[in-house]
PyMOL CGO cylinders between C-alpha atoms (Angstrom):
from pymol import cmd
from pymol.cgo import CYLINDER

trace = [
    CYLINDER, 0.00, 0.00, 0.00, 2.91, 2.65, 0.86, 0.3, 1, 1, 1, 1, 1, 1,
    CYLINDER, 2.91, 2.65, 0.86, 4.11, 2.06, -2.47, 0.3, 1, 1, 1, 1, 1, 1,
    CYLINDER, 4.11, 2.06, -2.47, 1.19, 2.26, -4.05, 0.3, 1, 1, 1, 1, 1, 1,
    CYLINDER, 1.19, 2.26, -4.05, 0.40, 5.88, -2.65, 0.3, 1, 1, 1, 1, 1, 1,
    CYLINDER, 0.40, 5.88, -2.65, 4.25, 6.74, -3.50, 0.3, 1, 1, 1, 1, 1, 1,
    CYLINDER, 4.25, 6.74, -3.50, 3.57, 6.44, -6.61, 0.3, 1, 1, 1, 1, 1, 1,
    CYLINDER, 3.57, 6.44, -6.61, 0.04, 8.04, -6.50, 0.3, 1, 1, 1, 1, 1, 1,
    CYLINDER, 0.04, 8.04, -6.50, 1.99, 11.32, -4.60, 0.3, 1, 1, 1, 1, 1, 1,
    CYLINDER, 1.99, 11.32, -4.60, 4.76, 11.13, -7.25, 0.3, 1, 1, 1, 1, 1, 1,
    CYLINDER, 4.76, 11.13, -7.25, 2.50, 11.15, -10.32, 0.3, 1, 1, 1, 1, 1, 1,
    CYLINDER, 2.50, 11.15, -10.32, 0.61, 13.93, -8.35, 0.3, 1, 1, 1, 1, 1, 1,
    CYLINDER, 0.61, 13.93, -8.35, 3.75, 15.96, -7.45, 0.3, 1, 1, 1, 1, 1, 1,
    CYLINDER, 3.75, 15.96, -7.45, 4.81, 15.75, -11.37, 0.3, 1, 1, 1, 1, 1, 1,
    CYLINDER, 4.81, 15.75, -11.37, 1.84, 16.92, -12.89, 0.3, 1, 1, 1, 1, 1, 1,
    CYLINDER, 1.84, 16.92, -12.89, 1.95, 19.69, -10.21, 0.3, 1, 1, 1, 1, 1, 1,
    CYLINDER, 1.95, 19.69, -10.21, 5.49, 20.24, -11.51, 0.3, 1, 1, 1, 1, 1, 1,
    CYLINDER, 5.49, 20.24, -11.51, 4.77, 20.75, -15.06, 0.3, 1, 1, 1, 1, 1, 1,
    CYLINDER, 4.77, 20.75, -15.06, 1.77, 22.69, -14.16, 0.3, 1, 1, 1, 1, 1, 1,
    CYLINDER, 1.77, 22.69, -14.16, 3.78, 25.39, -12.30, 0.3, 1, 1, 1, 1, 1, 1,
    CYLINDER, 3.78, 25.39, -12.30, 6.54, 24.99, -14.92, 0.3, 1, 1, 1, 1, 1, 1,
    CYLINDER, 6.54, 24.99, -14.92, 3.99, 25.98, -17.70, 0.3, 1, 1, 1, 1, 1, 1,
    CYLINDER, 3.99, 25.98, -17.70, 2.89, 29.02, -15.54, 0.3, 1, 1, 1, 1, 1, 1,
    CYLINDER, 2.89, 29.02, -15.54, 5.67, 30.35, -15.12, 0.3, 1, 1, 1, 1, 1, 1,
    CYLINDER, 5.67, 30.35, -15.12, 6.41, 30.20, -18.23, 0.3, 1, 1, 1, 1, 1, 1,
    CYLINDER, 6.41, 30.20, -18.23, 3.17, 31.80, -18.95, 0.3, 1, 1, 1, 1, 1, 1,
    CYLINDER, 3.17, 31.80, -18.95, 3.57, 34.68, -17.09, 0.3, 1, 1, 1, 1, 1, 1,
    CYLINDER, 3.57, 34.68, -17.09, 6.85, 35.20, -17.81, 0.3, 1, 1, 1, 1, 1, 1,
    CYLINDER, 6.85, 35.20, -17.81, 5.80, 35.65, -21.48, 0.3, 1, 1, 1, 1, 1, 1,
    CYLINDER, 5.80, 35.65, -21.48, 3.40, 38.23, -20.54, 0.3, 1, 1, 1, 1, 1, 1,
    CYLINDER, 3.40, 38.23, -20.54, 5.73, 40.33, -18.46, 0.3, 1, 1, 1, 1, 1, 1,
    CYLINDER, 5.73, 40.33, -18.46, 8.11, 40.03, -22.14, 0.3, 1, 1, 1, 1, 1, 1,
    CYLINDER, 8.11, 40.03, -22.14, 4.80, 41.35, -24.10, 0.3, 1, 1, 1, 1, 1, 1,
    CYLINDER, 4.80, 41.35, -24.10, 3.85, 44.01, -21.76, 0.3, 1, 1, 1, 1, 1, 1,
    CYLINDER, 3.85, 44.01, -21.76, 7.38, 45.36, -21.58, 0.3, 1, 1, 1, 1, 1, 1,
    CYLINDER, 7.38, 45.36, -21.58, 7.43, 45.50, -25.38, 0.3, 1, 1, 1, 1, 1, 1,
    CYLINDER, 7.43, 45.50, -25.38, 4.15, 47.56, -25.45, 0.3, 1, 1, 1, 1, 1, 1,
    CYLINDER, 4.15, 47.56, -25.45, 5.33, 49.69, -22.87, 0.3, 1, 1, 1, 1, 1, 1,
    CYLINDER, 5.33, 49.69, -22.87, 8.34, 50.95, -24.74, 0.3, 1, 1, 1, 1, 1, 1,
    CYLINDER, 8.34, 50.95, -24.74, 6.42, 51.08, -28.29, 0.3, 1, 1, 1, 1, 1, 1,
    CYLINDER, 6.42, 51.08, -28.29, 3.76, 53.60, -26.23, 0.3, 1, 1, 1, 1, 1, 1,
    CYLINDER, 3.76, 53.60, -26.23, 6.62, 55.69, -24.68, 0.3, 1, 1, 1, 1, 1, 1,
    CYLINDER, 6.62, 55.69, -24.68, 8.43, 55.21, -28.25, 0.3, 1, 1, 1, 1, 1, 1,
    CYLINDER, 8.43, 55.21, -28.25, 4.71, 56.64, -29.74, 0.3, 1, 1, 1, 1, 1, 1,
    CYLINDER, 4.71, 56.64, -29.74, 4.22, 59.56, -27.28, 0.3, 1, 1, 1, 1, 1, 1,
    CYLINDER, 4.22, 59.56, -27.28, 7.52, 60.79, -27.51, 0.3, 1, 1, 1, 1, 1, 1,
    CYLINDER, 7.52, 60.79, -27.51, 7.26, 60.82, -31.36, 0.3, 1, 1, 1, 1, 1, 1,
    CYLINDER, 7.26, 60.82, -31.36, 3.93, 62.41, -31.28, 0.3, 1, 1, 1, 1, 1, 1,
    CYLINDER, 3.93, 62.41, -31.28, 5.17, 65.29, -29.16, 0.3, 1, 1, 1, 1, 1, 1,
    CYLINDER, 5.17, 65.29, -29.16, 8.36, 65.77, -31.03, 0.3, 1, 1, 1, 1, 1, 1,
    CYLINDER, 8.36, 65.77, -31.03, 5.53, 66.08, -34.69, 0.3, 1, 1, 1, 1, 1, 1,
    CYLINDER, 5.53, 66.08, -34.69, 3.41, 68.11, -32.68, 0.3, 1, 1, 1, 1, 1, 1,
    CYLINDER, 3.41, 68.11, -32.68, 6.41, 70.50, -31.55, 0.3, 1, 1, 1, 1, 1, 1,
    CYLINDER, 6.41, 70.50, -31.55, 7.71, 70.80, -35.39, 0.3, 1, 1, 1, 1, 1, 1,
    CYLINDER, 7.71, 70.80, -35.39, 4.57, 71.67, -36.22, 0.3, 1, 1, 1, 1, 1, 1,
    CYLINDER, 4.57, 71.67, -36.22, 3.90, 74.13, -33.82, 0.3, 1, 1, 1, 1, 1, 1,
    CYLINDER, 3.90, 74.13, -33.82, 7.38, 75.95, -34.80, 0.3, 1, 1, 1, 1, 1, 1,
    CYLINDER, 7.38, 75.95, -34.80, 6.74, 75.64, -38.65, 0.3, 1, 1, 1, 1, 1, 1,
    CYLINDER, 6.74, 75.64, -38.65, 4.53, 78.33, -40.32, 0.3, 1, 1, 1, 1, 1, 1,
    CYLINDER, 4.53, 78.33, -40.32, 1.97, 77.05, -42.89, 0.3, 1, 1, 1, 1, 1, 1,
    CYLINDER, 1.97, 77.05, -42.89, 2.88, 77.84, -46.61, 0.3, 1, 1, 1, 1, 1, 1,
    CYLINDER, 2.88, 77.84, -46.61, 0.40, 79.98, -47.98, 0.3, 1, 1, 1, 1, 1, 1,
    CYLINDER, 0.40, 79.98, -47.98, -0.32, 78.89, -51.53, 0.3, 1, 1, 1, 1, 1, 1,
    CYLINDER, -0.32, 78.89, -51.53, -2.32, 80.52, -54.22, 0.3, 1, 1, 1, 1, 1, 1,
    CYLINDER, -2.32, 80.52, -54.22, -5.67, 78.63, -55.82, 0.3, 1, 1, 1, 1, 1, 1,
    CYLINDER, -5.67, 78.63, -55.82, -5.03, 77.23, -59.25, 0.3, 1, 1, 1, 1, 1, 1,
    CYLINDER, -5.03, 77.23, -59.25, -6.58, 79.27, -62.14, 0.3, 1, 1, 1, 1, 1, 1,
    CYLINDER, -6.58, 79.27, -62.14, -9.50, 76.98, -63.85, 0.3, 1, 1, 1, 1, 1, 1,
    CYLINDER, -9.50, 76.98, -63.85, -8.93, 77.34, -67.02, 0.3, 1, 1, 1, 1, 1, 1,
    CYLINDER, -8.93, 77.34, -67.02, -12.18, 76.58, -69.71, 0.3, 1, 1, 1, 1, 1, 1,
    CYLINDER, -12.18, 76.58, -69.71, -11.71, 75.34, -72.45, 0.3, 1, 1, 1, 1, 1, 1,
]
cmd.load_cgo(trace, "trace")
């Protein structure tokens, strides 16, 4: 009987294993994706402010309307 639940605790304690395993590997994929969108959203606001500035300092060409010719 003892080594029937030995084997019963070490099948248990193995799927535990691999259960955890695969968790952690889980989550440690999601801290790796949420640090990548992190940076691309810094990476985004800091080029958005850096347009908006050069716009801001640029003066809009004024152009003149295009004759219509008939014909």
């Amino acid at each position: 009987m003892t080594e029937n639940s030995s084997k019963t605790r070490e099948q248990a304690e193995l799927a535990f294993s691999k259960t955890q395993t695969e968790s952690l590997a889980r989550s440690r994929t999601i801290s790796e994706i949420d640090a990548v969108a992190a940076e691309r959203e810094a990476k985004t606001a800091r080029l958005r402010e850096l347009r908006l500035e050069k716009e801001a300092n640029t003066e809009p060409k004024v152009t003149k309307p295009k004759k219509v010719t008939k014909r």
